[in-house]
C-alpha positions in Angstrom: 24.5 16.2 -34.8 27.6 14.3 -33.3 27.7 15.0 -30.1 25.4 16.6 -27.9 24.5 20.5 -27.4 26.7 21.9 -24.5 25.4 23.3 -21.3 25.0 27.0 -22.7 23.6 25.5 -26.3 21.1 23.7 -23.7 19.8 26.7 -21.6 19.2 28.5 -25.1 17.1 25.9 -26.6 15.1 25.7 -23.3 14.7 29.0 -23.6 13.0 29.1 -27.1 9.5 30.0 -27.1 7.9 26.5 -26.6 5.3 27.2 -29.7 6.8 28.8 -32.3 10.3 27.7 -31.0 12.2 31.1 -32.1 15.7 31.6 -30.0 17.4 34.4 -29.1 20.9 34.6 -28.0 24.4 36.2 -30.0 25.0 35.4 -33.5 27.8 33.0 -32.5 25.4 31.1 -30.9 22.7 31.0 -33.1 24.9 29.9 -35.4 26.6 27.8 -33.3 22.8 25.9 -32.7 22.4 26.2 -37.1 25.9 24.2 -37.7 24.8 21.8 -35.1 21.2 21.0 -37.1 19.2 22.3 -34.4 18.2 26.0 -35.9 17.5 27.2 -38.6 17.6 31.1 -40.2 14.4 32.2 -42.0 15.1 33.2 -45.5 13.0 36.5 -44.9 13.6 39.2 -42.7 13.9 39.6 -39.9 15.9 36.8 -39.9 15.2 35.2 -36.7 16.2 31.7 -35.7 13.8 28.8 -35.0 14.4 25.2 -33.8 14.2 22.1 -36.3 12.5 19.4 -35.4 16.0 17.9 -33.7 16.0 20.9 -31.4 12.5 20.4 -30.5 13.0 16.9 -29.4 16.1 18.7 -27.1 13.7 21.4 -25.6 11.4 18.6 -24.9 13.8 16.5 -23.4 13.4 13.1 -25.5 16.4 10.9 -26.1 18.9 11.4 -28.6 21.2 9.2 -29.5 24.3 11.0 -27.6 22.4 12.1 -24.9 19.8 9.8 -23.8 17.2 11.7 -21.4 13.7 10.6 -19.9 10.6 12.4 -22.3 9.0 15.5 -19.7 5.8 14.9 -18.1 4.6 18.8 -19.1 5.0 17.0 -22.7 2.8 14.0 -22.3 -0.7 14.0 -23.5 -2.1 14.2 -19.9 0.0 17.4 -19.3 0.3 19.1 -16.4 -0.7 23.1 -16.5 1.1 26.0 -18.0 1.8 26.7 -14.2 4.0 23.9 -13.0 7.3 24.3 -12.6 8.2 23.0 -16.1 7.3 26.1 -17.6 6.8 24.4 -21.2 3.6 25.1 -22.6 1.1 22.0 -23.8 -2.2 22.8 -25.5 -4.7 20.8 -23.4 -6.2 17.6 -26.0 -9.0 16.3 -23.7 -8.7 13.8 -21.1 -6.2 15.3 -18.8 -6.6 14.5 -15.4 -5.6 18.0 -13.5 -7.4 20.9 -12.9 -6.3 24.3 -13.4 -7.3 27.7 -13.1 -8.9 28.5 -16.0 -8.6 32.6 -16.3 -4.6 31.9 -15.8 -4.7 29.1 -18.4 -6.4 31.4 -20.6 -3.7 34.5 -20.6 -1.3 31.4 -21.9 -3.5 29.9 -24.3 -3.8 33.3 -25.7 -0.2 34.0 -26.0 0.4 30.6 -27.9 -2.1 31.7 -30.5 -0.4 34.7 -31.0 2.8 32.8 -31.2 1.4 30.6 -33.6 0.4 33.5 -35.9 3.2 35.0 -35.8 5.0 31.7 -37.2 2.3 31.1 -39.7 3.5 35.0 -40.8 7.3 33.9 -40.5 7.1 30.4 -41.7 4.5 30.5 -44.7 5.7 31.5 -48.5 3.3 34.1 -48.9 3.0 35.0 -44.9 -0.3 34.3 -44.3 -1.8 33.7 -41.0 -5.4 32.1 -41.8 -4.0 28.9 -42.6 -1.4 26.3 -40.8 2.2 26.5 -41.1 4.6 24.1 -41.3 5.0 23.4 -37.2 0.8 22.4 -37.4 1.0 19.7 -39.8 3.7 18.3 -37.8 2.2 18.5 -34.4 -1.3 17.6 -35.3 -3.4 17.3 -31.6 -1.5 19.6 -30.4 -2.4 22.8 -33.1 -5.8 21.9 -33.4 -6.3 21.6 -29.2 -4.6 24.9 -29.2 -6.9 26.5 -32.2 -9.9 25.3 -29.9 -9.1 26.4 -26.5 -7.4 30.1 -27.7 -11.4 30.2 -28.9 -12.9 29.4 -25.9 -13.7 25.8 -26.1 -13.0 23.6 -23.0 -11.4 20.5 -22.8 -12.5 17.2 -21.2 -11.2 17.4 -17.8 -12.3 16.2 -14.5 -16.4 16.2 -14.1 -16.3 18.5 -17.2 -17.3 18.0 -20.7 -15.7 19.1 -23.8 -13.4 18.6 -26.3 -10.9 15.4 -26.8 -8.5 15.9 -30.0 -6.9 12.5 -31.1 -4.6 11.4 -33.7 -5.7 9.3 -36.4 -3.9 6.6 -39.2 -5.0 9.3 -41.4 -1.8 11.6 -42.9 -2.6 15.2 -41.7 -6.0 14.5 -39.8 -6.8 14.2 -36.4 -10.5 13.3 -34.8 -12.5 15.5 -32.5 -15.0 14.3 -30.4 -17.7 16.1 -28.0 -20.6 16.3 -25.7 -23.0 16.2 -28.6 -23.7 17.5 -32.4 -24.1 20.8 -31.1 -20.3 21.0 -29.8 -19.3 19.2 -32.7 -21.0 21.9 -35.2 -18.6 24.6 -32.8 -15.6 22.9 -33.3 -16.0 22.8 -36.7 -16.6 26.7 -37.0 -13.5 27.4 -34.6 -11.3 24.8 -36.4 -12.5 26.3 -40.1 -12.0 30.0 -39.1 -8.3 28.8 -37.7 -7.7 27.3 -41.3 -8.8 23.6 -40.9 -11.1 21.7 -43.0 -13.6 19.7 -40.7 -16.2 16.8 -41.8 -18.7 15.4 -39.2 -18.4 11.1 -39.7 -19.8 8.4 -37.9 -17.4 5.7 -36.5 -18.6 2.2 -37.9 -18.9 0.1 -34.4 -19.7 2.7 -32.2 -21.9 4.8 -34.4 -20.2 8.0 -32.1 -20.5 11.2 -33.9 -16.6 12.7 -34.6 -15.1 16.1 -36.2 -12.2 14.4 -38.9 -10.1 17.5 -39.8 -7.2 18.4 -41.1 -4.7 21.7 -42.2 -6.5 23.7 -45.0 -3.2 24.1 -47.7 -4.9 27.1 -49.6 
């Protein structure tokens, strides 16, 4: 990209569903977004448009080289909830400090999923949906949070114990900690039945009990 998107390009990338990132707008501007790097068009039909990773990091609001901006809170780690005014959705990873209604968080946690499997369907060679696509092994915490909480599981919050998803130096694994072996044993099930592969290890200093997984490939 040489310069940065104009103010209509802008509005349709915010616009893109903030999982699966599919756009919707004319042709010309679809096309438009694919000259500029930011979309592509899936090889299968229907032929809908997606962001690349560049157009992600536009929706999100990170800095670019032309367009410098400051990163969005909703994106940080400790996210706000689906309901602020940001309107970007961020699967919860443990930790966070707000609180939230939990019924309301869990119509949009359930949406996501279905988002996600529909992108697994779109994005994988042979279309399935029982294993990760492509947008999971690049956004680590953030599939495997959201795999966990469209199950049912809670996150870490505020007096509450739960979940915490963290990244590892690991390529394509993240660690998930819990209350006790008994969440742990859970998560593994939710994670394995999403199309993860999850071990139970023992970190060496500590001796805490962790969930290492990772994206099952077949």
């Amino acid at each position: 990209m040489t310069r940065p998107p104009t103010a209509a390009q802008r509005r349709l990338i915010e616009a893109a569903d903030p999982v699966t990132g599919r756009l919707k707008g004319t042709q010309a501007q679809l096309t438009a977004l694919v000259k500029r790097g930011l979309a592509f068009r899936h090889p299968r039909p229907p032929h809908d448009h997606f962001l690349t990773p560049a157009g992600h990091r536009i929706r999100r609001g990170e800095e670019t080289p032309e367009a410098p901006a400051p990163r969005k809170a909703a994106e940080a780690p400790a996210s706000k909830d689906t309901s602020s005014d940001s309107g970007v959705f961020s699967a919860r990873v443990g930790g966070e400090k707000e609180t939230y209604d939990r019924s309301a968080r869990m119509r949009e946690v359930r949406s996501a999923w279905q988002g996600l499997l529909e992108l697994r369907r779109m994005t994988n060679p042979d279309g399935a949906t029982d294993r990760p696509c492509g947008w999971e092994r690049t956004h680590l915490v953030r599939a495997a949070a959201l795999a966990l909480e469209a199950a049912g599981q809670q996150p870490e919050g505020p007096g509450t114990d739960g979940y915490r998803v963290r990244a590892t130096p690991q390529p394509e694994a993240v660690a998930v900690y819990g209350p006790d072996r008994a969440a742990l044993r859970a998560y593994a099930t939710v994670l394995e039945r999403a199309g993860w592969q999850a071990g139970e290890h023992t970190e060496p200093r500590t001796r805490i009990r962790y969930l290492l997984a990772s994206p099952r490939r077949v």
